[in-house]
KOLTI-12627 format. One record per residue: residue in three letters; x, y, z of N, C-alpha, C in turn. Coordinates in pm, 1 decimal. Example, Ala and Ser with C-alpha at 12.3 -4.5 7.8 and 13.67 -1.06 7.14 Angstrom:
2
<rec resn="ALA" n_east="1319.0" n_north="-569.0" n_up="780.0" ca_east="1230.0" ca_north="-450.0" ca_up="780.0" c_east="1320.0" c_north="-330.0" c_up="780.0"/>
<rec resn="SER" n_east="1285.0" n_north="-225.0" n_up="708.0" ca_east="1367.0" ca_north="-106.0" ca_up="714.0" c_east="1290.0" c_north="3.0" c_up="787.0"/>
***
This chain:
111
<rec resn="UNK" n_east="-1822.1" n_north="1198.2" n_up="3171.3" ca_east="-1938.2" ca_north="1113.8" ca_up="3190.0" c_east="-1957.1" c_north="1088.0" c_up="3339.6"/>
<rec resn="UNK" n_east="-2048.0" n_north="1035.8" n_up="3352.4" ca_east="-2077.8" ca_north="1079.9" ca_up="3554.7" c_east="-2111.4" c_north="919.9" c_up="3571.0"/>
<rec resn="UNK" n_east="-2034.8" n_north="917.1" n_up="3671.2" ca_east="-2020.8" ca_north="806.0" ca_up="3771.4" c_east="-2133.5" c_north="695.0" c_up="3742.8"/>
<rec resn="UNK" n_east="-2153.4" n_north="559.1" n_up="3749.9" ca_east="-2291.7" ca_north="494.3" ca_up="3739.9" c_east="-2310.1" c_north="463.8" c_up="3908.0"/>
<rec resn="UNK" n_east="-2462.1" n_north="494.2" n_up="3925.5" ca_east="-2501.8" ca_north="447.6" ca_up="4038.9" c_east="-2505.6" c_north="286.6" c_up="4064.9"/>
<rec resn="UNK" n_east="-2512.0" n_north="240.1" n_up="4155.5" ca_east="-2535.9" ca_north="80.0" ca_up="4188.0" c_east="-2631.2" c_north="91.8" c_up="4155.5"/>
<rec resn="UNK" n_east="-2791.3" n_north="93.2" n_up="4130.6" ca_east="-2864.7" ca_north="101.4" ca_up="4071.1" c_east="-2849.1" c_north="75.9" c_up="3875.9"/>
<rec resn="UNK" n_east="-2752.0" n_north="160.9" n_up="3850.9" ca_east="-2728.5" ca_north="189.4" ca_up="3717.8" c_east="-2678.7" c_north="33.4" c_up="3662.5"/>
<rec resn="UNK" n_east="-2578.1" n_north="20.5" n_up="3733.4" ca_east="-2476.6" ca_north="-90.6" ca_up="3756.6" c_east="-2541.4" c_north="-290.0" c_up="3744.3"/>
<rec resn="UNK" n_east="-2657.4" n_north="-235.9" n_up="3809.9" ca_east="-2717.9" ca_north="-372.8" ca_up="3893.3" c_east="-2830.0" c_north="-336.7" c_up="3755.6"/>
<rec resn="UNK" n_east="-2878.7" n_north="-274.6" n_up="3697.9" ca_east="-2970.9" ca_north="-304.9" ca_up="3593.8" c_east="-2874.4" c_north="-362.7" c_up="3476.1"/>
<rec resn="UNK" n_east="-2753.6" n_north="-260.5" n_up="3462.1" ca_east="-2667.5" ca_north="-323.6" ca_up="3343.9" c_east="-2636.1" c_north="-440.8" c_up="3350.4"/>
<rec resn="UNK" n_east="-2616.2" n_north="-504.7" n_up="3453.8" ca_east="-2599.9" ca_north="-662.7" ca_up="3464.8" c_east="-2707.3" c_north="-763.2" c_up="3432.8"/>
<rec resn="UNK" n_east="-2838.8" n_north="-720.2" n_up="3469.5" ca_east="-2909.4" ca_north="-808.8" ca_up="3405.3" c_east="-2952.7" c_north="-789.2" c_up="3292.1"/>
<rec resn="UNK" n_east="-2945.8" n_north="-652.0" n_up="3235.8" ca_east="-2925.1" ca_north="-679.3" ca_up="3074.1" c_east="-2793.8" c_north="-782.2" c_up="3004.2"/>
<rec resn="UNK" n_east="-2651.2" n_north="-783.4" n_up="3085.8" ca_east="-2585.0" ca_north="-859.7" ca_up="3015.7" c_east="-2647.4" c_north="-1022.9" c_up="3062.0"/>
<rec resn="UNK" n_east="-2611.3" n_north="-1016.7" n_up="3168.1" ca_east="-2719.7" ca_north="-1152.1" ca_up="3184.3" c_east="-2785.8" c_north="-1210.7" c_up="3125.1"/>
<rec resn="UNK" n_east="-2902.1" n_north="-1146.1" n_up="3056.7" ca_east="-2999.9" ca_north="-1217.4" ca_up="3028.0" c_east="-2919.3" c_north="-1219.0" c_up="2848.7"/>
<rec resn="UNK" n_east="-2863.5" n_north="-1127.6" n_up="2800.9" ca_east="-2821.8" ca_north="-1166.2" ca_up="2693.1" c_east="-2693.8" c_north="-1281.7" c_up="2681.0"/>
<rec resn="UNK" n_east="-2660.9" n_north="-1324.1" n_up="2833.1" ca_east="-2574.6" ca_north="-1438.3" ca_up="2780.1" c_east="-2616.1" c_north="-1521.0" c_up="2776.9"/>
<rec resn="UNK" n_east="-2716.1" n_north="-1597.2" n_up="2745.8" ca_east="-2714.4" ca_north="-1699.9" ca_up="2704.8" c_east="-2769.9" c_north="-1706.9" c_up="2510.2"/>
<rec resn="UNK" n_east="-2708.6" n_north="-1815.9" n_up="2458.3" ca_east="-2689.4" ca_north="-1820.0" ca_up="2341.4" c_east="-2874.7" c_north="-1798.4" c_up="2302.3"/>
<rec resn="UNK" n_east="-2911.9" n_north="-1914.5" n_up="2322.8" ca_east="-3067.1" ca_north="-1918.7" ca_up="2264.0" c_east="-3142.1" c_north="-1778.9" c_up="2296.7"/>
<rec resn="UNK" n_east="-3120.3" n_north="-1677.9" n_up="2404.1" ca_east="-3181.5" ca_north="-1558.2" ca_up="2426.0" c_east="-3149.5" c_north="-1435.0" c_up="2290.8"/>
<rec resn="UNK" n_east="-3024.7" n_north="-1490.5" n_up="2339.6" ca_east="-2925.6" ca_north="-1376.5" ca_up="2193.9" c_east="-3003.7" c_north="-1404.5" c_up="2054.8"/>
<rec resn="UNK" n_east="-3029.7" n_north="-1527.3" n_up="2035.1" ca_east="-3042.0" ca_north="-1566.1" ca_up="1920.8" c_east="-3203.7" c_north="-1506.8" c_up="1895.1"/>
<rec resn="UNK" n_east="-3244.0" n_north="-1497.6" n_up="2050.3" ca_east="-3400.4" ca_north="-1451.5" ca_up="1968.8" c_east="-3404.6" c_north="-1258.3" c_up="2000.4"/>
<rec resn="UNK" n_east="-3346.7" n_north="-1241.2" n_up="2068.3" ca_east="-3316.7" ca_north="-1080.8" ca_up="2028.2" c_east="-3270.4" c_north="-1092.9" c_up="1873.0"/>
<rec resn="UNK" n_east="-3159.2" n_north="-1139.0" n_up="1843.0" ca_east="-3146.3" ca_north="-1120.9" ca_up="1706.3" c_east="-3244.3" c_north="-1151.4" c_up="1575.2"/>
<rec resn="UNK" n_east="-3380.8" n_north="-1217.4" n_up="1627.8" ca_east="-3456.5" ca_north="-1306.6" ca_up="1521.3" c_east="-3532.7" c_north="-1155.0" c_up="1518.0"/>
<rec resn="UNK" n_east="-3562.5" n_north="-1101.6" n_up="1670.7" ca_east="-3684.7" ca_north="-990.9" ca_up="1660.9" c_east="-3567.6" c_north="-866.6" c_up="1602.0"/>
<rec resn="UNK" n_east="-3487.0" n_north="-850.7" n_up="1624.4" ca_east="-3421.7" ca_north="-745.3" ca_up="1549.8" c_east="-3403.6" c_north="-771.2" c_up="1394.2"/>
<rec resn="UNK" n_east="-3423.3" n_north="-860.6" n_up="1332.6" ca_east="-3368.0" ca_north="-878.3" ca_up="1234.4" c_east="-3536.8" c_north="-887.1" c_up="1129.6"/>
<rec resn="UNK" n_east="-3606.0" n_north="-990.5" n_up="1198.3" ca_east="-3760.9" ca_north="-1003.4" ca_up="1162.7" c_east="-3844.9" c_north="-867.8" c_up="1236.9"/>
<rec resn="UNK" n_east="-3821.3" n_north="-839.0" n_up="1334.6" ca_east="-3975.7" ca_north="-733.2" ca_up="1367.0" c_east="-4042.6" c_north="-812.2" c_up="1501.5"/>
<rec resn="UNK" n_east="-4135.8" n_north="-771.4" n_up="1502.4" ca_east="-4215.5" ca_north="-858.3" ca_up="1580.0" c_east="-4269.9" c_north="-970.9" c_up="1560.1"/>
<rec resn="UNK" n_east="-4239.9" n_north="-1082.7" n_up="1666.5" ca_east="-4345.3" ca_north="-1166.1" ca_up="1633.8" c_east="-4358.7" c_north="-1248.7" c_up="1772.6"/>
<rec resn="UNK" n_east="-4474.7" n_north="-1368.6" n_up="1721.6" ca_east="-4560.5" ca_north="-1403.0" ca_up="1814.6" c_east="-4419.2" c_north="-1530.2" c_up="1892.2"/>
<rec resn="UNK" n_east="-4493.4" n_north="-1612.9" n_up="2016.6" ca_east="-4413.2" ca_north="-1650.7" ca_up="2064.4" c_east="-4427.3" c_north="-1810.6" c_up="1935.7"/>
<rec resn="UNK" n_east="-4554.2" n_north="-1830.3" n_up="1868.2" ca_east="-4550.2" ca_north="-1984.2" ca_up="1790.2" c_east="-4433.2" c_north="-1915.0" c_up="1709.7"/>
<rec resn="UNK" n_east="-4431.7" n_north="-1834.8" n_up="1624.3" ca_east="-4324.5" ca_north="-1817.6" ca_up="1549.7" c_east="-4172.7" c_north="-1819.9" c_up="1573.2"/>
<rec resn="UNK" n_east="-4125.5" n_north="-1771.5" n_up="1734.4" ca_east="-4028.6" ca_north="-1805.9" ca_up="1772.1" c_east="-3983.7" c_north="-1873.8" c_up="1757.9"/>
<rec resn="UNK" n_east="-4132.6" n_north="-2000.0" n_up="1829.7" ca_east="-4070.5" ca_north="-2130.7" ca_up="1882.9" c_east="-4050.8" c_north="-2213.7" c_up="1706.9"/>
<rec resn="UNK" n_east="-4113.8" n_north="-2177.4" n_up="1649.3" ca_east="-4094.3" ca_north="-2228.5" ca_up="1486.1" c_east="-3937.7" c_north="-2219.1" c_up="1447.6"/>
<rec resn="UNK" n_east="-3851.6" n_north="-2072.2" n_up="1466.7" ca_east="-3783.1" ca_north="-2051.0" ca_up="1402.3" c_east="-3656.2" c_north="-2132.5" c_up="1505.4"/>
<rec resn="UNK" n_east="-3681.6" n_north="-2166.4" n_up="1624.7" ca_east="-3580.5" ca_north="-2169.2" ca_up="1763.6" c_east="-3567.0" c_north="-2348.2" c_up="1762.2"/>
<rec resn="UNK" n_east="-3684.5" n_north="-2375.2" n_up="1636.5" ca_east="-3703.6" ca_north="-2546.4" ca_up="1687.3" c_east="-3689.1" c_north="-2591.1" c_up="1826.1"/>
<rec resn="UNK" n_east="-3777.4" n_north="-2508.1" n_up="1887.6" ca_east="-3812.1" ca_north="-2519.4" ca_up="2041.9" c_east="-3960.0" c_north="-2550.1" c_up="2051.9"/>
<rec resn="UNK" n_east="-3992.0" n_north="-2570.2" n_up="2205.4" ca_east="-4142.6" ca_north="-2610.6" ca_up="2249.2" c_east="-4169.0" c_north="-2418.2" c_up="2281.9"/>
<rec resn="UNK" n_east="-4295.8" n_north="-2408.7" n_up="2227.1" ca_east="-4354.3" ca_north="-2246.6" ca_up="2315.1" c_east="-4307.7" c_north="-2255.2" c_up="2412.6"/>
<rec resn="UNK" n_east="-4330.8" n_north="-2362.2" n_up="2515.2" ca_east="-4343.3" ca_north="-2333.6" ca_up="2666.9" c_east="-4139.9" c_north="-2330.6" c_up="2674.8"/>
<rec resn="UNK" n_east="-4086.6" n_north="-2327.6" n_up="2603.3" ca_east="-3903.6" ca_north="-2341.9" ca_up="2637.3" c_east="-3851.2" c_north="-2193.5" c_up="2543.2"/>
<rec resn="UNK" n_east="-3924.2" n_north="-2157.2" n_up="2471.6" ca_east="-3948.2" ca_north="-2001.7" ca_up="2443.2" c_east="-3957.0" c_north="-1905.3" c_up="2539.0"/>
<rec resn="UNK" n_east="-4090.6" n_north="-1940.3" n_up="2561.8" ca_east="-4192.2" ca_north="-1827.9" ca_up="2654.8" c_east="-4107.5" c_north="-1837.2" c_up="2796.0"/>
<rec resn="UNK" n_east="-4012.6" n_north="-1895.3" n_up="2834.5" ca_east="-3887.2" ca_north="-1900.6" ca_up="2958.6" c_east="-3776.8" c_north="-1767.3" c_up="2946.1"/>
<rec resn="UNK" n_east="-3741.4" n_north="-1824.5" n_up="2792.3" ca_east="-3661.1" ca_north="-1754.6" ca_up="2772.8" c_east="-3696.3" c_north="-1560.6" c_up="2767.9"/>
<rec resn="UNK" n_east="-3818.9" n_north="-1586.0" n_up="2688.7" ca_east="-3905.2" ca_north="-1419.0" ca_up="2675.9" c_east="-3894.2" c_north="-1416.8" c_up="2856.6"/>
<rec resn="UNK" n_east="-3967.9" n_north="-1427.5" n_up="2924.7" ca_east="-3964.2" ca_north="-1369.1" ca_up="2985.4" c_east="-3827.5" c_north="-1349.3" c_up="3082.3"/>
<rec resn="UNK" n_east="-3731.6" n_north="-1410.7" n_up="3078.9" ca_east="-3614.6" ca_north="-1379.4" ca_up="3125.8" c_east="-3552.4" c_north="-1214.4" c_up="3031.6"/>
<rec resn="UNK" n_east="-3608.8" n_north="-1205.0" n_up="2885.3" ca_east="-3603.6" ca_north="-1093.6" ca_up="2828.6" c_east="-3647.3" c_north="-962.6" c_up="2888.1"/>
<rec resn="UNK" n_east="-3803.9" n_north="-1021.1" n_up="2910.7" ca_east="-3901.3" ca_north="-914.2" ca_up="2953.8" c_east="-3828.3" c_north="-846.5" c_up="3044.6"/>
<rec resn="UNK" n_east="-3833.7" n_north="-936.3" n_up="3159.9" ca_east="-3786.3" ca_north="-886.1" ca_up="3329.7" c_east="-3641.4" c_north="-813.3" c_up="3277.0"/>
<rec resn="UNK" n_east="-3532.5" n_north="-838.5" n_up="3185.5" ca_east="-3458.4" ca_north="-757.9" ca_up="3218.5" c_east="-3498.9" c_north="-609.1" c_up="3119.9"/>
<rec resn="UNK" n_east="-3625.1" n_north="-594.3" n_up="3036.0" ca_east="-3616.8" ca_north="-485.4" ca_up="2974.2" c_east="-3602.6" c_north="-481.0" c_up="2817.1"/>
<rec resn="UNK" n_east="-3574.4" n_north="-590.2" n_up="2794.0" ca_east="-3517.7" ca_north="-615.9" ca_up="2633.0" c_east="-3589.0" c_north="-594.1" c_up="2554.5"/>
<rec resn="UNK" n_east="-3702.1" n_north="-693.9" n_up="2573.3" ca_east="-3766.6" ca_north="-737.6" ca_up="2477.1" c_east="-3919.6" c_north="-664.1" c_up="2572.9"/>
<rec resn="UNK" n_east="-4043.0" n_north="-624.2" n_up="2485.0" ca_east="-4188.6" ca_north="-586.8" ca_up="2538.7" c_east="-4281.5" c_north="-688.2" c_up="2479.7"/>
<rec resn="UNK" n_east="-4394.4" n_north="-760.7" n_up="2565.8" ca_east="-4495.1" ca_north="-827.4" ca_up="2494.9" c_east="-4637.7" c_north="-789.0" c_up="2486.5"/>
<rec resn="UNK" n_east="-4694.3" n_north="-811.5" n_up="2390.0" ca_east="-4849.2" ca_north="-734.0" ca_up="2374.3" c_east="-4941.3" c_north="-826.2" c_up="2320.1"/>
<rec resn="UNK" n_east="-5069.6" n_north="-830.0" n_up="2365.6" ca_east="-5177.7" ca_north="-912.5" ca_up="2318.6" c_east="-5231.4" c_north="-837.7" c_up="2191.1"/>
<rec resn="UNK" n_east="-5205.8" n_north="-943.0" n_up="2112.7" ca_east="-5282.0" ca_north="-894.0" ca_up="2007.6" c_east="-5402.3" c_north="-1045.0" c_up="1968.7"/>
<rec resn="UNK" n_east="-5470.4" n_north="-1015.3" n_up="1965.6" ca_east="-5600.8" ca_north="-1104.1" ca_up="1965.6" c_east="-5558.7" c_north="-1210.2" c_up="2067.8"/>
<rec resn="UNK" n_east="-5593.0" n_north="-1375.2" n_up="2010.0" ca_east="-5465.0" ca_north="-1455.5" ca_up="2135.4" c_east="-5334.4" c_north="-1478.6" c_up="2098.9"/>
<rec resn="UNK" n_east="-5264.7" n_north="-1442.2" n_up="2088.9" ca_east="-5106.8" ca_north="-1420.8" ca_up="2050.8" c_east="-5092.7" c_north="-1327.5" c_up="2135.6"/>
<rec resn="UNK" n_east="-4979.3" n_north="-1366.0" n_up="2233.8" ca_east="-4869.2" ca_north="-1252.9" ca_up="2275.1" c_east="-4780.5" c_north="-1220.1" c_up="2169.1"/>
<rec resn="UNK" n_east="-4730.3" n_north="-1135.5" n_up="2125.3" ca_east="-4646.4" ca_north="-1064.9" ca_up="2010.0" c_east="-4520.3" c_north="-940.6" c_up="2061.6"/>
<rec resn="UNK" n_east="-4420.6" n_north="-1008.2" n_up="2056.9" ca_east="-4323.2" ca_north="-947.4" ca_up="2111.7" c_east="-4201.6" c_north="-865.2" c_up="2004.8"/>
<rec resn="UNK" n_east="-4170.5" n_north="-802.4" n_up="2087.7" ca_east="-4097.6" ca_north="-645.7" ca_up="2018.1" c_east="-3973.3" c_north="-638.8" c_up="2120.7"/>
<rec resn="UNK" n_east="-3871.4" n_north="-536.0" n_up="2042.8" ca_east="-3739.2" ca_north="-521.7" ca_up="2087.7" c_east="-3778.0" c_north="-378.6" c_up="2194.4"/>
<rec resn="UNK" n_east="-3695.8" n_north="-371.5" n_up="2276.2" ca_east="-3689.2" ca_north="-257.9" ca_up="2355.2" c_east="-3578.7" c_north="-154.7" c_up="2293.4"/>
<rec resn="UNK" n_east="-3567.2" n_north="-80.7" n_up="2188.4" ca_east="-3404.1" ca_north="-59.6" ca_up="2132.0" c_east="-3357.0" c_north="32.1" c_up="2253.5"/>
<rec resn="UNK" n_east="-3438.7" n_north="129.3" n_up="2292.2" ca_east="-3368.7" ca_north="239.7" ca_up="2439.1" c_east="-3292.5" c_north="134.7" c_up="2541.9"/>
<rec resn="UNK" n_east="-3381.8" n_north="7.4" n_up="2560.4" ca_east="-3312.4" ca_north="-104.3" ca_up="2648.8" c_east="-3129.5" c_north="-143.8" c_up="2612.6"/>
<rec resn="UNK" n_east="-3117.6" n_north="-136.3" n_up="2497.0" ca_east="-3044.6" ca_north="-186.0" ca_up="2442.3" c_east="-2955.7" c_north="-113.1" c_up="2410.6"/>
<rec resn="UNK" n_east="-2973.6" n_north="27.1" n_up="2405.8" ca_east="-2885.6" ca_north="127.1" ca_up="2375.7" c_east="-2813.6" c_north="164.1" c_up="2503.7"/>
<rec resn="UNK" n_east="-2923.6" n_north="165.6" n_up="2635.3" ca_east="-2834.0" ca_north="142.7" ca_up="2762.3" c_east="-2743.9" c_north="24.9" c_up="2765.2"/>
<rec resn="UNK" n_east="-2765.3" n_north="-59.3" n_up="2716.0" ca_east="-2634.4" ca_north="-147.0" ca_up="2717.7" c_east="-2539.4" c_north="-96.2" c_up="2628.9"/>
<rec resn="UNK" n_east="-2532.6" n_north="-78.6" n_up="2513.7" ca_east="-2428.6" ca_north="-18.0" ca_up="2439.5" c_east="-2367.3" c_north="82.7" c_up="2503.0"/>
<rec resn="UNK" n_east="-2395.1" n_north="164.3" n_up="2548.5" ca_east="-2337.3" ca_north="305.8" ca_up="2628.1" c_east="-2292.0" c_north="211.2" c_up="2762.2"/>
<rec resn="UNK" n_east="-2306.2" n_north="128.0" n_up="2798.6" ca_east="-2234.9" ca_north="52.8" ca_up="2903.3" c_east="-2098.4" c_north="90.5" c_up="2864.5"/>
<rec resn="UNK" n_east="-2139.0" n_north="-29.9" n_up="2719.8" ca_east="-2009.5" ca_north="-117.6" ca_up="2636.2" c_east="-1909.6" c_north="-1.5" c_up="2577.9"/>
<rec resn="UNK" n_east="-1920.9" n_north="84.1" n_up="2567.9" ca_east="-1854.3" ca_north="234.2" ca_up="2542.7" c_east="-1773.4" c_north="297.9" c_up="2599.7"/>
<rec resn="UNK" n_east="-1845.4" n_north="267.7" n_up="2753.9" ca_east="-1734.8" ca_north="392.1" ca_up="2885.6" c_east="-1635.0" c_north="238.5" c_up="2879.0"/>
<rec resn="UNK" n_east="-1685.2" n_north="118.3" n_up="2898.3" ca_east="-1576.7" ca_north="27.6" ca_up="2924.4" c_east="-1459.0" c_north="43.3" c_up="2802.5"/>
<rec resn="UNK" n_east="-1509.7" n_north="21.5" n_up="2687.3" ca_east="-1453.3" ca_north="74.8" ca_up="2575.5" c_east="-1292.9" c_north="184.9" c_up="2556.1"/>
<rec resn="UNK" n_east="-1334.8" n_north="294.0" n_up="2598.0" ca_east="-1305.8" ca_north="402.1" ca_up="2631.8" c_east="-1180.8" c_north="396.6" c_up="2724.6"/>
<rec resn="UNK" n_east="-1230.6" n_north="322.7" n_up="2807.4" ca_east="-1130.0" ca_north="288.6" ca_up="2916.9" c_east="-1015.6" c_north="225.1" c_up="2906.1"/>
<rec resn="UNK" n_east="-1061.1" n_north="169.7" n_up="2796.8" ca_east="-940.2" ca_north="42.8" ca_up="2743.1" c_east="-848.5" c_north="94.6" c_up="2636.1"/>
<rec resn="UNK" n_east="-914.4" n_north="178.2" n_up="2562.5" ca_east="-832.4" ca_north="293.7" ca_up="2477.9" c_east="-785.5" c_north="340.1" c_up="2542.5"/>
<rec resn="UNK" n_east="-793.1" n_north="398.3" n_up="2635.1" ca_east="-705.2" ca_north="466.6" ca_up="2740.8" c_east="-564.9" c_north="479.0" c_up="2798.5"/>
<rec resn="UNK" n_east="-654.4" n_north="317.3" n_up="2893.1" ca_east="-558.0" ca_north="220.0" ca_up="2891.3" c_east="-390.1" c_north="196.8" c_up="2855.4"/>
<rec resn="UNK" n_east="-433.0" n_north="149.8" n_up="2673.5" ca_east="-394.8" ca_north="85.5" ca_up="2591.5" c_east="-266.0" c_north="217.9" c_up="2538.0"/>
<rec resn="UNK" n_east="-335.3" n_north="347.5" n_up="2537.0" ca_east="-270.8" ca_north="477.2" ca_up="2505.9" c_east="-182.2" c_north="469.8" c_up="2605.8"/>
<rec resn="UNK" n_east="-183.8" n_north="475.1" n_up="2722.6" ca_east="-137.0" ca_north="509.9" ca_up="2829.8" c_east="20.4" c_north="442.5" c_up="2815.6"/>
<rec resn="UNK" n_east="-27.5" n_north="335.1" n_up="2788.1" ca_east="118.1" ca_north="178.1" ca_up="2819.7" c_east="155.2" c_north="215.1" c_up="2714.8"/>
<rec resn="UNK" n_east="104.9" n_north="238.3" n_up="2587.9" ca_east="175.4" ca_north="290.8" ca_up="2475.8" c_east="294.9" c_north="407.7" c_up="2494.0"/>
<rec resn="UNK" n_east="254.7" n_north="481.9" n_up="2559.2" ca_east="295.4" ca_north="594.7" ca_up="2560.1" c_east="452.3" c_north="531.0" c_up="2678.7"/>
<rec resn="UNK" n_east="416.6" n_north="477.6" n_up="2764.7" ca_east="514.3" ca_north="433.3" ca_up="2851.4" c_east="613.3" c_north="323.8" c_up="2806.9"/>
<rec resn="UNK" n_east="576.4" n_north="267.2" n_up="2706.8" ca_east="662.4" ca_north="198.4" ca_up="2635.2" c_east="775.0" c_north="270.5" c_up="2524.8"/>
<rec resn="UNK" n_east="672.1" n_north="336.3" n_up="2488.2" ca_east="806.1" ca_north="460.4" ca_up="2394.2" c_east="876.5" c_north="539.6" c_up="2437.8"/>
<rec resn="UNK" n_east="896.7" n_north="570.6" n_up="2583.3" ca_east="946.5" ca_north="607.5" ca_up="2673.3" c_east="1054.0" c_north="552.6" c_up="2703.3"/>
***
């Protein structure tokens, strides 16, 4: 697998970023789980104000996560899954590494 650029590096971070915080996670998981929807419905399901939603979306947006679209007056928001799959393939080489790792000391312990 080939090296990540700082570029590569500095986007993967604000994908984890923006997914750490709990209430963000929680609405990636509402649109992954529901589909799309508008930001009133969010804020319905988040027992939040729109305007303490629509913070959080766009902390989504900017990192890539999540996409928003006008549909009549409703913004109506959707998952980015390619967004998200670059994070998983992050979570993989790190992964990988740790198997490795983990093999490695194994192996030096039975030694």
């Amino acid at each position: 697998m080939p090296k990540p650029t700082k570029r590569d590096l500095t986007s993967a971070a604000l994908l984890f970023a923006a997914l750490g915080d709990p209430t963000r996670l929680m609405l990636v998981r509402q649109l992954s789980e529901g589909g799309p929807a508008s930001i009133s419905v969010l804020a319905e399901q988040q027992d939040m104000t729109r305007q303490g939603v629509t913070k959080h979306l766009q902390v989504l947006a900017a990192a890539g996560i999540i996409d928003g679209s006008r549909q009549g007056r409703e913004q109506v928001w959707t998952l980015n899954p390619k967004r998200l799959g670059e994070g998983r393939r992050h979570l993989d080489v790190i992964a990988a590494g740790w198997d490795e790792a983990l093999e490695r000391f194994k192996k030096l312990v039975e030694e």
